[in-house]
N, C-alpha and C positions, 0 to 999 in steps of 0.2 A: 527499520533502520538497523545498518549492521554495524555491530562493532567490535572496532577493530584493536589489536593488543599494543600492549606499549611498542614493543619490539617493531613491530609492522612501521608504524607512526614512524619508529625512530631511523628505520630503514628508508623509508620518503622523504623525509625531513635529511640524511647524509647527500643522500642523491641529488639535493637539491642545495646546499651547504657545500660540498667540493669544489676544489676549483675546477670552473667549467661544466659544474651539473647544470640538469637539466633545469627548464624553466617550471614555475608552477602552472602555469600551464598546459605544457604537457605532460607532468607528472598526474595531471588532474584525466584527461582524457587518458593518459595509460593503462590507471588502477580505478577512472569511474569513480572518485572523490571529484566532491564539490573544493573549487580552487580555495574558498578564503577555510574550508576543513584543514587544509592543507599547508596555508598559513598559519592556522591558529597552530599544529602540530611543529611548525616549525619556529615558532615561536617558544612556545613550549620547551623545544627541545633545545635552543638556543640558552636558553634561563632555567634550565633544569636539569636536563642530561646530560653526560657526555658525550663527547665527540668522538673522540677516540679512545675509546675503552682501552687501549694495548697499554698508552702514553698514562692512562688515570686521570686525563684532561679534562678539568669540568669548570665550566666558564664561572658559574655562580661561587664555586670554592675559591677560584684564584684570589690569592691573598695580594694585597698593594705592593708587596717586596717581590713577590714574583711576578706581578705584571710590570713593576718597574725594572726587571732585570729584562724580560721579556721586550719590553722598548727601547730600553740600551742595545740591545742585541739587533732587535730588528732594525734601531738607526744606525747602528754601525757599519751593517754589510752592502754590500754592491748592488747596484738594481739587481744583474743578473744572477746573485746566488738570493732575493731575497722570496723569490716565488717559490723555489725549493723548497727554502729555511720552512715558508707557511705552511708548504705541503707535508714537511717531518714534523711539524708541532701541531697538524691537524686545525691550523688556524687560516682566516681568511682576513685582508688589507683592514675591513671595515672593524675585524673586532682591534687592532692596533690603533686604528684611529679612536676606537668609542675607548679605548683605555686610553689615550692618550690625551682625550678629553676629557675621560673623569679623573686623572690625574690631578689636570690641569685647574680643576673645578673644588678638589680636594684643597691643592695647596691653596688655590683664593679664600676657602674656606677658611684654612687654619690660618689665614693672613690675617682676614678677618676679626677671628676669633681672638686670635692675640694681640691686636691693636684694641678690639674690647675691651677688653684685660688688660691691659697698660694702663688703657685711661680710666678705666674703676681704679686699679692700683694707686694711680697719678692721684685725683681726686681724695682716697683713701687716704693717702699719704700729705696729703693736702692739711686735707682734714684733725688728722690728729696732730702734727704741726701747729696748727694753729688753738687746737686744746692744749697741746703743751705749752705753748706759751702762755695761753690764758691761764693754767694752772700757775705757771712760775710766777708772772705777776701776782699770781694770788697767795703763794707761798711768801714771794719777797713782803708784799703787804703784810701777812701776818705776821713774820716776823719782826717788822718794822712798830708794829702793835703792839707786841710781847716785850720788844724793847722801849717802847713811851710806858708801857704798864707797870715794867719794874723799875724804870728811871723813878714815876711818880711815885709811885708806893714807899722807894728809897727818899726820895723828895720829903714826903709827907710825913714821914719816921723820923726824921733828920738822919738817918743814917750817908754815909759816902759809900763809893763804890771800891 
């Protein structure tokens, strides 16, 4: 079995990534790689490498603020400047869609999470609401005791108030 370098891999895996590369299977009968090898390297390199070394583009680094500028960008331009635009950013239709899906999957998330967290909060705030109250009654009774305690004691002494 022979094998082959990163670099090689990563060189098969662009050819077949550009717009309009080749298919994997004929990159497969080209270089005499088994197709789903072929796959797996572009797979790989899709989730690990970059793409365009020149740009510093690496799919797995992209932070959510620049894939979200990145989608502003690409929904903003004309069909006909937007095949360019992919081809200077080293990017292809499908990674704007799968970021525009996990965008999409983010914000459900935090939608989510923060309606969570409303109603733990809601509940919370429920909650001691209603121990305060219990407290005050328990307060106003005490004192309402304190005041029968000293009425009588003055009562029983014959003193007045």
């Amino acid at each position: 079995m022979k094998i082959y370098s990163n670099d090689f891999k990563e060189e098969v895996a662009k050819k077949h990534l550009i717009p309009g590369g080749k298919s994997v299977a004929v990159l497969s009968r080209e270089i005499g790689v088994s197709e789903q090898s072929i796959r797996n390297w572009i797979y790989k390199f899709n989730n690990c490498i970059t793409v365009n070394k020149d740009s510093g583009f690496n799919f797995t680094k992209v932070s959510d603020a620049e894939k979200l500028t990145l989608l502003l960008e690409s929904k903003s331009m004309s069909e006909d400047k937007h095949g360019m635009w992919l081809r200077e950013k080293g990017l292809k239709s499908e990674h704007i869609k799968l970021w525009e899906n996990q965008m999409k999957e983010k914000l459900n998330n935090k939608q989510d999470a923060l309606r969570d967290e409303n109603k733990r909060l809601k509940e919370e705030n429920r909650n001691l609401v209603e121990e305060l109250s219990r407290k005050d009654k328990a307060l106003a009774e005490m004192g309402s005791l304190l005041m029968l305690k000293k009425n009588y004691r003055s009562l029983i002494s014959g003193e007045e108030n």
